[in-house]
C-alpha positions in Angstrom: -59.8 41.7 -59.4 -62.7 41.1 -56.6 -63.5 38.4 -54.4 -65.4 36.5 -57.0 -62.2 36.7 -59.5 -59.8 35.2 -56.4 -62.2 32.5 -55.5 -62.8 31.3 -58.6 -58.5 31.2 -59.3 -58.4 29.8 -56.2 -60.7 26.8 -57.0 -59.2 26.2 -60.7 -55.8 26.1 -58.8 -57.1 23.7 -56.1 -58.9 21.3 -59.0 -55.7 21.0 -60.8 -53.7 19.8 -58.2 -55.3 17.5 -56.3 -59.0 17.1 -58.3 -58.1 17.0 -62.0 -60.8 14.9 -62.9 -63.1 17.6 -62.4 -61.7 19.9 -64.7 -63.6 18.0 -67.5 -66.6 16.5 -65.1 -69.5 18.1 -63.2 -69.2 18.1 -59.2 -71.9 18.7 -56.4 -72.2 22.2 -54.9 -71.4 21.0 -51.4 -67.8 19.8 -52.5 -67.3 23.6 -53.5 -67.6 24.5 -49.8 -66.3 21.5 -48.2 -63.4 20.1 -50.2 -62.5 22.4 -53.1 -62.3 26.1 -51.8 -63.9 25.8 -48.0 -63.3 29.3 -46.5 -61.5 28.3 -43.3 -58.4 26.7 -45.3 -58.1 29.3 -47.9 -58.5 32.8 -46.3 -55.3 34.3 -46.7 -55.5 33.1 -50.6 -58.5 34.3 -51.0 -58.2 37.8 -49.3 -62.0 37.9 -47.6 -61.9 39.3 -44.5 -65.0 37.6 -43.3 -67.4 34.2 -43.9 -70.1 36.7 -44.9 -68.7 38.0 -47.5 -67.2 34.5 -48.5 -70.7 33.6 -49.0 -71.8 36.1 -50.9 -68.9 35.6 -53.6 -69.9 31.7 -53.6 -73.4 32.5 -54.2 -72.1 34.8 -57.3 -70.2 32.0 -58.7 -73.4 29.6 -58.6 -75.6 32.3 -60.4 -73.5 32.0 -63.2 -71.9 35.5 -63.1 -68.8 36.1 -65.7 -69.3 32.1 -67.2 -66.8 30.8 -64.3 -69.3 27.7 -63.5 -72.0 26.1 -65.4 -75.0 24.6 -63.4 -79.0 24.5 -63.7 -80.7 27.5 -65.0 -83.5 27.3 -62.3 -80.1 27.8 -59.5 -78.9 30.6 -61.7 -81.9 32.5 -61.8 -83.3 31.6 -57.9 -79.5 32.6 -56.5 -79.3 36.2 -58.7 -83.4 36.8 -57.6 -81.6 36.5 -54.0 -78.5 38.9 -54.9 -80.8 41.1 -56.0 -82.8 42.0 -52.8 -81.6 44.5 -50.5 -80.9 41.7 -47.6 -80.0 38.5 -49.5 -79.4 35.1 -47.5 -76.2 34.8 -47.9 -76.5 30.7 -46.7 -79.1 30.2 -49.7 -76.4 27.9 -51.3 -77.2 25.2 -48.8 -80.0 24.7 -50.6 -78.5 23.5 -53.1 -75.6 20.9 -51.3 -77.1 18.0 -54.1 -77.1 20.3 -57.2 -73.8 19.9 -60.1 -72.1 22.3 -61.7 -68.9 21.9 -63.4 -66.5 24.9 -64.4 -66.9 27.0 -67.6 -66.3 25.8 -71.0 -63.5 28.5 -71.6 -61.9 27.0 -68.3 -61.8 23.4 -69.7 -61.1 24.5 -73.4 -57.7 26.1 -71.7 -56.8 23.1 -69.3 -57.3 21.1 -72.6 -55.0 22.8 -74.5 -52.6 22.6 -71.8 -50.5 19.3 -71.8 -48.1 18.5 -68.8 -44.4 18.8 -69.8 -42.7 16.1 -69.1 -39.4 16.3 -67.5 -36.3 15.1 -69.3 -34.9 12.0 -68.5 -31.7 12.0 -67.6 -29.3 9.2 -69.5 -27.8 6.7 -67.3 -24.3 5.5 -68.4 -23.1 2.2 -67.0 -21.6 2.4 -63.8 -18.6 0.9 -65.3 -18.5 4.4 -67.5 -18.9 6.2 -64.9 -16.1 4.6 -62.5 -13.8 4.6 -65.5 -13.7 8.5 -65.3 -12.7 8.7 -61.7 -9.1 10.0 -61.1 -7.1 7.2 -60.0 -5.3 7.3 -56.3 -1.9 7.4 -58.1 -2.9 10.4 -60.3 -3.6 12.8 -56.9 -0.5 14.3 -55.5 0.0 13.7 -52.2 0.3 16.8 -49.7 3.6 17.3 -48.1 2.8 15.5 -44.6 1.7 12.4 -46.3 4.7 12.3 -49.1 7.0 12.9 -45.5 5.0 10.2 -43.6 4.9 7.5 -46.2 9.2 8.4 -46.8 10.2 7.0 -43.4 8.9 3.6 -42.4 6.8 3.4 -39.3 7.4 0.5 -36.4 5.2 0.2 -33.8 7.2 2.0 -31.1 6.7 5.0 -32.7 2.9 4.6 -32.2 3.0 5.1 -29.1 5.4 7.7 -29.1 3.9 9.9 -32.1 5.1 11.1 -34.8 8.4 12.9 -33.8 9.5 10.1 -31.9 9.3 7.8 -35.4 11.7 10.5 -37.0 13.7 10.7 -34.5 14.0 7.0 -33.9 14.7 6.8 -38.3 17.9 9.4 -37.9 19.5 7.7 -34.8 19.0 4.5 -36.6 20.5 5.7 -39.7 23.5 7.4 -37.8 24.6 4.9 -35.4 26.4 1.7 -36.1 24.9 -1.3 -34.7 26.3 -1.7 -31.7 27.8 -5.1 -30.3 26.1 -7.8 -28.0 26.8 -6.8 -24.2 28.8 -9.9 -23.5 26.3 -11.8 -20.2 27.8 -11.7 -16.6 29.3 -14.7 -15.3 27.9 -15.6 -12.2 30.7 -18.7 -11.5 33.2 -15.9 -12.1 35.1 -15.3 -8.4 35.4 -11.3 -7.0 39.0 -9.6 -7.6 41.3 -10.2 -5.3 41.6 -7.1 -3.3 37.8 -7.6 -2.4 38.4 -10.7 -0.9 38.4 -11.1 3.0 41.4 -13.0 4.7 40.3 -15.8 6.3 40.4 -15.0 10.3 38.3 -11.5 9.4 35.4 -14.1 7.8 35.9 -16.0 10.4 35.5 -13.0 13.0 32.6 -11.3 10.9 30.8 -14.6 11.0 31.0 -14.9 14.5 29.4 -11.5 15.1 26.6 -12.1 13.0 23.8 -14.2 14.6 22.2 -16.7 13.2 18.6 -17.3 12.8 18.3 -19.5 15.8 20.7 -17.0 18.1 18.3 -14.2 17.0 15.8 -13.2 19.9 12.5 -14.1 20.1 9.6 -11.5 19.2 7.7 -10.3 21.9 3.6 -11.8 21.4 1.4 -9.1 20.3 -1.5 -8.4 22.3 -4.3 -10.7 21.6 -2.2 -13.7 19.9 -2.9 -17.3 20.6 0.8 -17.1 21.8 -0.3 -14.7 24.6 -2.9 -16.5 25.8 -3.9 -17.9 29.1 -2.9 -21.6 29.6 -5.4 -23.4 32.6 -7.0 -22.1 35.4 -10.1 -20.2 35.5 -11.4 -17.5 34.0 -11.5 -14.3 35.8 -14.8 -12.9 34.1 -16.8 -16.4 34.9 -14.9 -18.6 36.6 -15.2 -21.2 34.1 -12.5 -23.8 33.7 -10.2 -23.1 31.2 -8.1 -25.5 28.8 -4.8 -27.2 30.6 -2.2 -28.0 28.0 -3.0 -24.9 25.0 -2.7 -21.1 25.4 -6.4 -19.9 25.3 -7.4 -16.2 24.3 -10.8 -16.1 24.4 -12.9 -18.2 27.6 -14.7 -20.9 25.4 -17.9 -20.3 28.2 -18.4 -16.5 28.1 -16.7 -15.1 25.6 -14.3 -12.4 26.8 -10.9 -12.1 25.9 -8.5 -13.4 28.3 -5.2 -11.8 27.3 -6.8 -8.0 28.1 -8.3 -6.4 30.8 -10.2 -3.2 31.4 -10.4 -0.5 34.3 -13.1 -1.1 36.8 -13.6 2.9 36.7 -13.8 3.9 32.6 -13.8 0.3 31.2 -10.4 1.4 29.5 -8.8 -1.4 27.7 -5.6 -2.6 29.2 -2.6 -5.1 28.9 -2.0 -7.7 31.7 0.3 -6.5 33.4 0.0 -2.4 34.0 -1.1 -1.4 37.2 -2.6 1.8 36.3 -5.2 3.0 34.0 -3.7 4.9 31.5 -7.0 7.0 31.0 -8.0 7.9 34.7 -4.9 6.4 36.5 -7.1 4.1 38.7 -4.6 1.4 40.0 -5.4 -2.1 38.3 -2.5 -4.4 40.1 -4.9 -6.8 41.8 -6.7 -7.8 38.5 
């Protein structure tokens, strides 16, 4: 087999599969180098190493060689006058773009004889028929951890618990005996006797224990309303303050009356101390 035998398989094999209709019509000469067989889509079919000698095995087919296509007999004889020559022009064909030529008539006597077979169809049974042969859920034997799972009955504490809790929670439940109602605590009911008190040592323990309004007041915490500074003036600004109410901040500049800072490292301290506790600068006459 030689490059003229593998292009022309190749072009029967492209015809039938996707050009059919010109198994039994003519086509132009440009189609065979442009849709049928065009070298750049079929080289590794075809085996030609180069477009060169692509060209020359097209031009062989259009001069008629071995039957494989049928064409004018002026293009058969003007392409083998060209084969013949020592240096033929391989791109000749061109020349011919507009011609038609169909394939031989062995080639379409075979393709005739050929018929497509048809596949077989396949019968399709109601789907009724066909769900009737299904094996039904009861037929299937269960495995063992679903014929042990569907055996005990499953509450919805032992969700949350898993599995071994539920079997667990089954055998206590089919051990123990119900057990009787807890009987409620009376709250009206008085304490024994031996825990009562005599009278004088309530009397005495009662007396010990102060009351609400004995207990002693809490100290303000620093910064409270309760600390605050009731009239006079304010020692930042001078500004009059509020008689009558505790005032913590100075409603005309702002600063808060119920601290006061060192004069040396601006330290914040409580009214009262008379030392910096940073630096120790004495702070009395604030």
């Amino acid at each position: 087999m030689d490059d003229l035998d593998r292009l022309y398989n190749r072009l029967v094999e492209n015809i039938r599969s996707s050009y059919p209709e010109y198994m039994s019509r003519p086509f132009e000469v440009s189609e065979l180098y442009q849709t049928l067989v065009p070298y750049r889509h079929n080289r590794r079919e075809l085996q030609i190493d180069t477009n060169g000698d692509y060209e020359i095995a097209l031009l062989r087919l259009l001069a008629g060689e071995r039957g494989y296509l049928q064409g004018e007999s002026a293009m058969h004889d003007m392409v083998k006058r060209e084969l013949a020559t020592p240096n033929p022009n391989s791109a000749i064909f061109r020349e011919f773009a507009a011609r038609q030529v169909s394939l031989g008539a062995e080639v379409a006597r075979t393709s005739a004889r050929e018929e497509p077979r048809a596949e077989p169809v396949r019968e399709q049974r109601p789907i009724r028929e066909q769900a009737a042969e299904l094996p039904y859920a009861s037929d299937i034997p269960p495995r063992y951890e679903e014929a042990v799972s569907r055996s005990q009955p499953i509450s919805s504490r032992d969700y949350a618990f898993g599995s071994g809790a539920s079997s667990q929670s089954a055998a206590s439940a089919a051990v123990a005996p119900p057990a009787s109602p807890a009987t409620p605590p009376s709250f009206t009911a008085s304490p024994p006797a031996s825990t009562q008190m005599p009278a004088s040592s309530q009397a005495s323990t009662s007396a010990q224990i102060p009351t609400p309004a004995q207990a002693a007041p809490a100290s303000p915490a620093r910064g409270s309303v309760q600390s605050g500074v009731v009239g006079g003036q304010c020692r930042y600004c001078s500004g009059a303050l509020p008689s009558g109410r505790r005032t913590v901040y100075c409603p005309h500049c702002g600063q808060n009356l119920t601290i006061q800072r060192c004069p040396a490292c601006a330290t914040e301290l409580e009214m009262g101390w008379k030392h910096c506790i940073t630096c120790g600068r004495g702070v009395g006459g604030l």
